[in-house]
C-alpha positions as CSV (number, residue, x, y, z in Angstrom):
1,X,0.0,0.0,0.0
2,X,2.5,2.1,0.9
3,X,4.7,2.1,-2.5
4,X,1.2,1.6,-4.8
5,X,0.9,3.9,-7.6
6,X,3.5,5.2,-8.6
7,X,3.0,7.7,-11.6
8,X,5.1,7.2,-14.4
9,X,7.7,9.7,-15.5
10,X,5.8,9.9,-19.0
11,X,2.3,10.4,-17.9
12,X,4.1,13.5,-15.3
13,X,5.1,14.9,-18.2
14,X,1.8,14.7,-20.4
15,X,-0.3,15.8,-17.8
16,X,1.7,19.2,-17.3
17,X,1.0,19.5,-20.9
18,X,-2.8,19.5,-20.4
19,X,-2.9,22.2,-17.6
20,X,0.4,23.7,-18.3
21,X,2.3,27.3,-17.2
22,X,3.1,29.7,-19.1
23,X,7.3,29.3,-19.7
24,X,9.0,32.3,-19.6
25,X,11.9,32.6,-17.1
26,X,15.5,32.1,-18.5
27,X,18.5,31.2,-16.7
28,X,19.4,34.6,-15.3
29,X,15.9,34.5,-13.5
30,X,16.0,31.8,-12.0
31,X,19.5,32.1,-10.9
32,X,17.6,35.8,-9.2
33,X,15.1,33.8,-8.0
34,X,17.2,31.0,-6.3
35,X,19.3,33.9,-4.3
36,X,16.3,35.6,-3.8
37,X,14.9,32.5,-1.9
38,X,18.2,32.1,-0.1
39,X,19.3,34.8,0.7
40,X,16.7,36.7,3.9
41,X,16.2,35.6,7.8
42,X,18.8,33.1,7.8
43,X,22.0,35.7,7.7
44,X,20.5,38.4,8.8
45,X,18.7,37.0,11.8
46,X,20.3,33.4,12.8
47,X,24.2,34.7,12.8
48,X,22.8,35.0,16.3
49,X,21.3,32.5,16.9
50,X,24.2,30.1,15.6
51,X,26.6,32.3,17.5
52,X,24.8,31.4,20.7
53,X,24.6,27.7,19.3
54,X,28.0,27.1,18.2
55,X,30.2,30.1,19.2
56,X,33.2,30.8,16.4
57,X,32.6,27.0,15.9
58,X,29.3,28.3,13.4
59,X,31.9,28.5,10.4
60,X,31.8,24.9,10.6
61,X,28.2,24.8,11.1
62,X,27.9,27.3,7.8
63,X,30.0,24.7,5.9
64,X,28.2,21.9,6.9
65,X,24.8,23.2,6.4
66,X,26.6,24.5,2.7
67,X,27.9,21.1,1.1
68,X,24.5,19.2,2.7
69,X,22.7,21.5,0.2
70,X,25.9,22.0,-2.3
71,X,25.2,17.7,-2.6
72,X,20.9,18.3,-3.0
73,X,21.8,20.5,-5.5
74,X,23.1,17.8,-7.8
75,X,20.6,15.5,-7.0
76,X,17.6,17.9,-7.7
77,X,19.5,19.1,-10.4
78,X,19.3,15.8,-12.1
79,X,15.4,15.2,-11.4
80,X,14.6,18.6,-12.0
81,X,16.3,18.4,-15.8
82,X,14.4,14.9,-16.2
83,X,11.0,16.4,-14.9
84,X,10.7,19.8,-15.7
85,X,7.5,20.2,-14.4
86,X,5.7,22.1,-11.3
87,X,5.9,20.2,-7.8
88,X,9.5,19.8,-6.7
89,X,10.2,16.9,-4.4
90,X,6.4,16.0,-4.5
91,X,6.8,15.4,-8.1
92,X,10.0,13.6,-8.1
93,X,8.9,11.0,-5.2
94,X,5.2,10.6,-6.9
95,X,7.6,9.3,-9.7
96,X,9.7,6.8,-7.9
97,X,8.2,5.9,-4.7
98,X,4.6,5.9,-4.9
99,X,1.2,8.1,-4.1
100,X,1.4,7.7,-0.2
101,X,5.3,8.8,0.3
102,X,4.8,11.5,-2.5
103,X,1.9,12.8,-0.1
104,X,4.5,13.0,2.8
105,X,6.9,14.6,0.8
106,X,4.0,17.5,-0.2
107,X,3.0,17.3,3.4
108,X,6.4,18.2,4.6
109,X,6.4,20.9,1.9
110,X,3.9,23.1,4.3
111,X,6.7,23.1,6.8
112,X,9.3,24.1,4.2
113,X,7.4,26.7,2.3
114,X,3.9,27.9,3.9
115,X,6.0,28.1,7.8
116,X,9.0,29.1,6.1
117,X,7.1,32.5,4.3
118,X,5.6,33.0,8.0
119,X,9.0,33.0,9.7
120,X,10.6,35.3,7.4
121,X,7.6,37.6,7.7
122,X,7.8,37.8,11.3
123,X,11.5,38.1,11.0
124,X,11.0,41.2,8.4
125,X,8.5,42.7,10.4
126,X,11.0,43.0,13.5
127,X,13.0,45.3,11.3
128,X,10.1,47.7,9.6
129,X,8.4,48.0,13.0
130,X,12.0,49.0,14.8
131,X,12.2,51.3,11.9
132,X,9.0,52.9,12.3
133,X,9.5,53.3,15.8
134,X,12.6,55.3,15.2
135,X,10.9,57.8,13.0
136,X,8.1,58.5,15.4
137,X,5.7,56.4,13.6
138,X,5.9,53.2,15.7
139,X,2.4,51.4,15.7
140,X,0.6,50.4,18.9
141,X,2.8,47.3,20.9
142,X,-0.1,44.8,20.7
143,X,-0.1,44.9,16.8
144,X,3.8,44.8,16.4
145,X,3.8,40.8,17.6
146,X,1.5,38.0,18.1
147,X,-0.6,36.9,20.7
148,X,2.5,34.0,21.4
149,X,5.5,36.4,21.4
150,X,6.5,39.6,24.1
151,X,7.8,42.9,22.3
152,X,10.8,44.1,24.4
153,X,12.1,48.1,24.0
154,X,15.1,50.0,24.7
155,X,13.9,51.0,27.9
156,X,13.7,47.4,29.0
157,X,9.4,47.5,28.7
158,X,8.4,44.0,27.9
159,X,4.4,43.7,26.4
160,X,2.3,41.5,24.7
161,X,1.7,40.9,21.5
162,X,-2.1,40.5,20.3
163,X,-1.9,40.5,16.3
164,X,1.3,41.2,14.1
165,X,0.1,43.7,11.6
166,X,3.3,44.3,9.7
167,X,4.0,40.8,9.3
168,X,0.4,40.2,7.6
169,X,0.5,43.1,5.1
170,X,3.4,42.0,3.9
171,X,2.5,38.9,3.1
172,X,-0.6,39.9,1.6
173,X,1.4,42.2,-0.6
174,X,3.7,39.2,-1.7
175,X,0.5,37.5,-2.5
176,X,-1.2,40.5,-5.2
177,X,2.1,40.1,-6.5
178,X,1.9,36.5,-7.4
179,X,-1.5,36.7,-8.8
180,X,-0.5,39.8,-11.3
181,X,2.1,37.6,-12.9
182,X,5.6,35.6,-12.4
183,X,7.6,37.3,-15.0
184,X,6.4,40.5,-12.9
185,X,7.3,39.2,-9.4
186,X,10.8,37.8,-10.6
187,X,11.4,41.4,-12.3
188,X,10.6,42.5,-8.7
189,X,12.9,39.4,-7.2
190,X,15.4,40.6,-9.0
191,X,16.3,44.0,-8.0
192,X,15.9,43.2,-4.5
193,X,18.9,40.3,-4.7
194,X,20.7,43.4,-5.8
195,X,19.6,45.4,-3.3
196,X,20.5,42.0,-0.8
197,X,24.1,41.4,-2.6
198,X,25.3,45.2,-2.4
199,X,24.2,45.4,1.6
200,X,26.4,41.8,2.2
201,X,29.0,43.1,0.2
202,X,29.4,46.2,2.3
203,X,29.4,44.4,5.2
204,X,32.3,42.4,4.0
205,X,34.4,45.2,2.6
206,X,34.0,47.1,6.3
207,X,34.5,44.3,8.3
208,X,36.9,41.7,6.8
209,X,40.1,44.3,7.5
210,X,38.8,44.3,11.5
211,X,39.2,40.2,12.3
212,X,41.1,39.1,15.3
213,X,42.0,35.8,15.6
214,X,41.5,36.2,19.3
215,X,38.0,36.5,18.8
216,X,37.9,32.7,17.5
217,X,39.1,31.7,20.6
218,X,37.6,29.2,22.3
219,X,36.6,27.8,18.8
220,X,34.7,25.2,20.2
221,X,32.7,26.2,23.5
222,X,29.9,23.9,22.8
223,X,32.1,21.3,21.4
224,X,30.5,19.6,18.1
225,X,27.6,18.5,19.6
226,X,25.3,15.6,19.7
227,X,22.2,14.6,17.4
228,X,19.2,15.1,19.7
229,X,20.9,18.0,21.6
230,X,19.8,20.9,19.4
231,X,23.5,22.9,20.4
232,X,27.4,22.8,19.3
233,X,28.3,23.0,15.7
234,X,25.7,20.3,14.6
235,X,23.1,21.9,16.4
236,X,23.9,25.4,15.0
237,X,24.2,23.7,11.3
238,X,20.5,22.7,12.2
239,X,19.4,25.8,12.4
240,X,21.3,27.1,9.8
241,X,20.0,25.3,7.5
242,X,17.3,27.6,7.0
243,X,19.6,29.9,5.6
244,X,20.1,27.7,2.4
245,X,16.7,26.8,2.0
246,X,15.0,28.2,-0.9
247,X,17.6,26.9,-3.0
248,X,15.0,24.3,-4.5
249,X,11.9,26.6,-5.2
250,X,14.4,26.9,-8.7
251,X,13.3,23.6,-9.4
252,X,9.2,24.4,-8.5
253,X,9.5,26.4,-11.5
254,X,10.3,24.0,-14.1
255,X,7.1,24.5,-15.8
256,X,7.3,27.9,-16.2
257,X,11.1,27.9,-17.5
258,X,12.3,28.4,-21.0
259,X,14.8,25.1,-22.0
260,X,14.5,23.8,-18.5
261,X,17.1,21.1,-19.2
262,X,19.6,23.9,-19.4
263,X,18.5,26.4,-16.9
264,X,16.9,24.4,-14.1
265,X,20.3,22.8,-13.5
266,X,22.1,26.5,-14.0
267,X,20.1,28.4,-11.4
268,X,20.3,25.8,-9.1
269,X,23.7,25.4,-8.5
270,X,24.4,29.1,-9.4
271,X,21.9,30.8,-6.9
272,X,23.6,28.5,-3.7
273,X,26.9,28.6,-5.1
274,X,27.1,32.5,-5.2
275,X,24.8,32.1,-1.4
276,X,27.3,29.3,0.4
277,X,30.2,32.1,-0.6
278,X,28.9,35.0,0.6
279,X,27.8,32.9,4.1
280,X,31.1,32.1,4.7
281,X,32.5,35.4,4.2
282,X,29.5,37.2,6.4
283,X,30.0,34.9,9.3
284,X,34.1,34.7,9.0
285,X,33.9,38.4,9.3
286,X,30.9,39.1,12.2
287,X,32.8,36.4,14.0
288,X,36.8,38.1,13.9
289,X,35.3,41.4,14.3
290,X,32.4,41.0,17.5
291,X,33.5,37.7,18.6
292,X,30.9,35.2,18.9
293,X,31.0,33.7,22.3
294,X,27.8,31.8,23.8
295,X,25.7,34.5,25.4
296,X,27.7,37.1,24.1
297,X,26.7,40.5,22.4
298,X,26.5,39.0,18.9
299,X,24.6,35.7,19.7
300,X,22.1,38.0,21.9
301,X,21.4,40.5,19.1
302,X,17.7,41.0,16.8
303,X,19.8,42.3,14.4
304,X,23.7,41.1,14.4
305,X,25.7,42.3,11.1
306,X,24.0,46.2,11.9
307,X,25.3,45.2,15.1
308,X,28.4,44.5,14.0
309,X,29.2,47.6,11.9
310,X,27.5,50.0,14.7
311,X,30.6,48.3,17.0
312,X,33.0,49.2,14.1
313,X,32.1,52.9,14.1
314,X,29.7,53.1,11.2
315,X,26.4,53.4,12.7
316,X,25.0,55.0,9.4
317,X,26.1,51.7,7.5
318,X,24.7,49.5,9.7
319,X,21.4,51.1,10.0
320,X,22.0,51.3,5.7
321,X,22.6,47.1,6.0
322,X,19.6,47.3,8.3
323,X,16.7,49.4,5.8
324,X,18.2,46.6,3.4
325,X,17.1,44.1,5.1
326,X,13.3,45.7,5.3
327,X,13.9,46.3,1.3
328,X,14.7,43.1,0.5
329,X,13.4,40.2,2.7
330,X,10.2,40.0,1.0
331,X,11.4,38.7,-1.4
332,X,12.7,35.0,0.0
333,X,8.8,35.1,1.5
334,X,7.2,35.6,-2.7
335,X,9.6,33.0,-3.3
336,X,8.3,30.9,-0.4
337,X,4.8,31.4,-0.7
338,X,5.3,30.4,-5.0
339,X,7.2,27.0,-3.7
340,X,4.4,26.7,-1.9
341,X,1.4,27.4,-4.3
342,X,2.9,25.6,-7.4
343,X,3.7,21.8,-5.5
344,X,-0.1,22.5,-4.2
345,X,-1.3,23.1,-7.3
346,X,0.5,19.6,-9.0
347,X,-0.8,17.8,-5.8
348,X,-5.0,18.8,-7.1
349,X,-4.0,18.1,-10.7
350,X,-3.0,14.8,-9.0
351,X,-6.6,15.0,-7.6
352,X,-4.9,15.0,-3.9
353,X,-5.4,18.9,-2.8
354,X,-9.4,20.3,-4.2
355,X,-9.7,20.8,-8.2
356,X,-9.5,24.5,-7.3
357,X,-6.4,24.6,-6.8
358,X,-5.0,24.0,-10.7
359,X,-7.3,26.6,-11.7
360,X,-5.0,28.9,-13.9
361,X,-5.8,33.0,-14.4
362,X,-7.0,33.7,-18.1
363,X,-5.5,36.7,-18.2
364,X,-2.1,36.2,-15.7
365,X,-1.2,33.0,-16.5
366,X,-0.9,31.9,-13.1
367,X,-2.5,29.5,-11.0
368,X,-4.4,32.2,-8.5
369,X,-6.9,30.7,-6.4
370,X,-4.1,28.5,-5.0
371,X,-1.9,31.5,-4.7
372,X,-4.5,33.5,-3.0
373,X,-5.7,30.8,-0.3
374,X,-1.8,30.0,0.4
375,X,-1.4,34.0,1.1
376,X,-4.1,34.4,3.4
377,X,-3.1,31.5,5.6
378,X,0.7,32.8,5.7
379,X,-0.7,36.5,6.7
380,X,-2.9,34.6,9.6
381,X,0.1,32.5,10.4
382,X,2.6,35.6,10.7
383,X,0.0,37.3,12.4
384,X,-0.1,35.2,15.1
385,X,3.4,32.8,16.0
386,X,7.0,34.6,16.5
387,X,10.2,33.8,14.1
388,X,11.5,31.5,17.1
389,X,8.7,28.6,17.1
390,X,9.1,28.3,13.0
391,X,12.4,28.1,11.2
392,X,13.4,24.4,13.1
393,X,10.3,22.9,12.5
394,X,10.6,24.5,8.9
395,X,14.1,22.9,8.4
396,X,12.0,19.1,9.8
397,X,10.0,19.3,6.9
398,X,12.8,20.5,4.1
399,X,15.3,17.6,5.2
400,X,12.9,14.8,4.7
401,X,12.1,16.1,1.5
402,X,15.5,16.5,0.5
403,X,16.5,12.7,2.0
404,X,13.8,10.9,-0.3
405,X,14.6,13.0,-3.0
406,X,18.4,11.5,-2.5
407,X,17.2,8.1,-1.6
408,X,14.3,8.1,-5.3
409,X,17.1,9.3,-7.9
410,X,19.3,6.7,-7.1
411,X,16.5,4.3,-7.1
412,X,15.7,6.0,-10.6
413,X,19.0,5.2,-11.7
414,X,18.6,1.5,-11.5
415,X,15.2,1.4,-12.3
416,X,15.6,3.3,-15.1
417,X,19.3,3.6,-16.6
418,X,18.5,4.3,-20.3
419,X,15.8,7.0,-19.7
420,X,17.8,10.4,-20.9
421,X,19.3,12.6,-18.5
422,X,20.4,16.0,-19.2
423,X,21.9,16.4,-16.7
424,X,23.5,13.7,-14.7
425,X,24.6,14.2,-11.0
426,X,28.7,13.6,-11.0
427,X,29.5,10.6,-8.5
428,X,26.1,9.7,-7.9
429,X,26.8,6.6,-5.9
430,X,29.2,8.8,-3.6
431,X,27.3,12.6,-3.8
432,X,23.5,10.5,-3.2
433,X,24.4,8.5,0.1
434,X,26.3,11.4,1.4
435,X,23.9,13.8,0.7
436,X,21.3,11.3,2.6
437,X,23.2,10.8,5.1
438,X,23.9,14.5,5.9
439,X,20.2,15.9,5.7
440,X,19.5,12.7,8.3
441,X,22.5,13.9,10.6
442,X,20.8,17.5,10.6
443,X,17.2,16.3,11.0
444,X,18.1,14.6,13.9
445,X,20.5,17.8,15.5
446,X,17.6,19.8,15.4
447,X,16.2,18.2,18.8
448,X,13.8,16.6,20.0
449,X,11.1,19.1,20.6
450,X,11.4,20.0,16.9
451,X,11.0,16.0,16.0
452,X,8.8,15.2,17.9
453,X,6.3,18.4,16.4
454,X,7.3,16.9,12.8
455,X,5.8,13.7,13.9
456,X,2.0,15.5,14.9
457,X,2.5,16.8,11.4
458,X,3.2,13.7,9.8
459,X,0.6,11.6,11.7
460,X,-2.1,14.7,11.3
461,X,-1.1,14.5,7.0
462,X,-1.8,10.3,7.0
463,X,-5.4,10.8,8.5
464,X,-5.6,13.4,5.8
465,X,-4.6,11.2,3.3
466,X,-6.2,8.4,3.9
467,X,-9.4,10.2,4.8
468,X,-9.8,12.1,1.7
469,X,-7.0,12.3,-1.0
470,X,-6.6,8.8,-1.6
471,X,-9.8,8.1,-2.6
472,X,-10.4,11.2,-4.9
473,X,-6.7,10.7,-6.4
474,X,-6.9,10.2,-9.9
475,X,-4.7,7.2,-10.1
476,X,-7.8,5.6,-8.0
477,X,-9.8,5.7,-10.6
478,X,-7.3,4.7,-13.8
479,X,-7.5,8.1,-14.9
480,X,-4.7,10.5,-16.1
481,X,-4.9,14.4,-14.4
């Protein structure tokens, strides 16, 4: 039951030619789009967090977390040049393992992409609300945070949150914008990467001529850590992780690429290539510049590379980095909430998620109902939650998506070792096991709170399953989508 019908690669690929997207993003866009994913919360929020984590020890948690997803990057690389179609992971598995783990796989893509847009939005709002504070425009406490965070001010004031009004405009906003069109968001995507890159690149300029080597010392305060534990180097890699995701919402947008067997493989591996560089170089330099001890300055800060700079006499510049920051972060959540709306809409043409879903714009091209029902639900969920109860459980559910995406193209390779391959993943037999290996070594560092939540999910998306997709899936009933 568990491994029944599996949907051939060939009937994947006619059915996105019944209800398919309109292609038109080249290689360039994508490549936008992949660091535009990347790119947000994760280095401009969880430097601290990692600092606190790891200590100086995060470089190694950066590298980790960087050839984990350097290795995915092949593998999707490969399935993503084979299937160039809408749907990501949930595609791929759908195509190798069967209906019920392909559901999974979609089911843990909420968690990557629908809790991932919320998390960034809360994390974006931080910085607009600080802003508008400082300008005299501040907005009441109780709608700068959710009912399940506290707001804390200079003055040391601590109040509750009641409804996080920033967070939920803003993803509202994101939303309109996928509706109107996807050549029009990625135009948008686009120059705020720039506008991402150019803030990074500052920082590194200012800051690289201040390191200290005594500021690495102890290295290790946490030591490496231990799966389970959620702290050390593993534990900061973890979390870290979230910095890197995004990298596959490249491949959600197969359908919509022009020569997808070129491209989807080029903005992959170009967008975290270009990311995993400028990571290393952010955190080698917030590190020999602030230190980065365990309860320090850095690992206690909302808002560490402004920090950072401020410490290094440019206070200007780092309140520059910072109004980057508010410029540019919506764009990882578009990117999130378009993962998000494109595997949902694969999963109804599948007959799995409500016929709505696939419904397509006449005039935009783009599958809006979907997009509209996924942007409401982020606004209500940034609303309500704080950053600190999302980005783990967010990394549960990309891991086990990327581990069976591992695990089904090397089963794809034996199954099916004529079927043509555009592009084919170097060492597949060394980069697939390692790469599986890896994303199971960081699942299991993220602790056990944040497991044991990705279980509920898991359980909660079998009842759902078998409840009511299974039955209305169109492979139940011998029919093609």
């Amino acid at each position: 039951m568990i491994f029944d019908r599996i949907k051939p690669l060939d009937q994947i690929l006619a059915t996105a030619e019944q209800k398919s997207l309109k292609r038109q993003l080249g290689a360039f866009d994508l490549t936008m789009l992949g660091i535009g994913a990347i790119i947000g919360t994760g280095i401009f929020v969880l430097t601290a967090v990692a600092a606190n984590k790891a200590g100086p020890g995060m470089m190694y948690s950066f590298v980790i977390a960087g050839v984990v997803c350097a290795l995915t990057a092949m593998i999707y690389a490969e399935i993503a040049a084979m299937v160039p179609v809408a749907g990501s992971a949930y595609t791929y598995s759908y195509a190798v393992l069967g209906e019920t783990i392909a559901w999974m796989v979609g089911w843990a893509l909420i968690l990557e992409y629908a809790v991932a847009a919320g998390a960034v939005a809360v994390g974006w709002s931080g910085y607009a609300n600080g802003f508008l504070r400082e300008i005299g425009m501040g907005l009441p406490l109780a709608l700068t945070a959710g009912p399940a965070d506290t707001i804390t001010l200079a003055d040391g004031t601590v109040a509750k949150g009641g409804f996080n009004l920033i967070a939920f405009l803003i993803a509202l906003l994101v939303t309109w914008l996928l509706v109107i069109g996807t050549s029009k968001s990625a135009k948008v995507t686009a120059v705020l990467v720039l506008i991402k890159v150019a803030a990074l690149t500052v920082f590194v300029i200012l800051a690289l001529p201040a390191v200290q080597s005594a500021n690495f010392e102890p290295m290790l305060p946490n030591g490496w850590g231990t799966p389970m534990s959620g702290v050390g180097v593993l534990g900061a890699a973890a979390s870290i992780f979230f910095a890197y995701v995004g990298f596959d919402a490249v491949s959600t947008a197969a359908e919509e690429t022009e020569n997808p067997n070129r491209n989807i493989p080029i903005g992959l591996i170009a967008s975290l290539g270009i990311c995993t560089v400028f990571y290393l170089l952010v955190s080698y330099a917030a590190i020999g510049t602030a230190g980065a001890q365990p309860g320090g300055a850095l690992s206690q800060s909302k808002e560490p590379l402004a920090f950072v700079l401020k410490n290094l006499g440019y206070p200007q510049v780092g309140n520059a980095v910072g109004i980057a920051a508010i410029v540019a972060l919506p764009s990882v959540i578009l990117m999130m909430i378009y993962g998000q709306t494109r595997i949902l809409f694969t999963m109804s043409r599948d007959g799995l998620m409500p016929k709505m879903f696939s419904a397509v714009h006449e005039r935009y091209f783009t599958p809006h109902k979907v997009t509209i029902v996924t942007g409401v639900a982020v606004s209500l969920f940034a609303a309500v939650f704080p950053v600190d109860m999302l980005a783990d459980i967010s990394n549960s559910g990309t891991l086990f998506a990327f581990l069976i995406v591992a695990i089904g193209v090397m089963i794809l390779r034996v199954k099916q070792p004529d079927r043509k391959r555009p592009f084919r993943t170097p060492l597949v037999w060394v980069v697939g096991p390692v790469a599986a290996a890896g994303c199971t070594l960081l699942f299991f560092s993220l602790g056990w709170y944040t497991i044991k939540l990705f279980l509920i999910w898991a359980v909660i998306g079998l009842v759902v399953y078998f409840a009511y997709s299974r039955s209305r899936s169109v492979l139940a009933h011998g029919e093609r989508a």
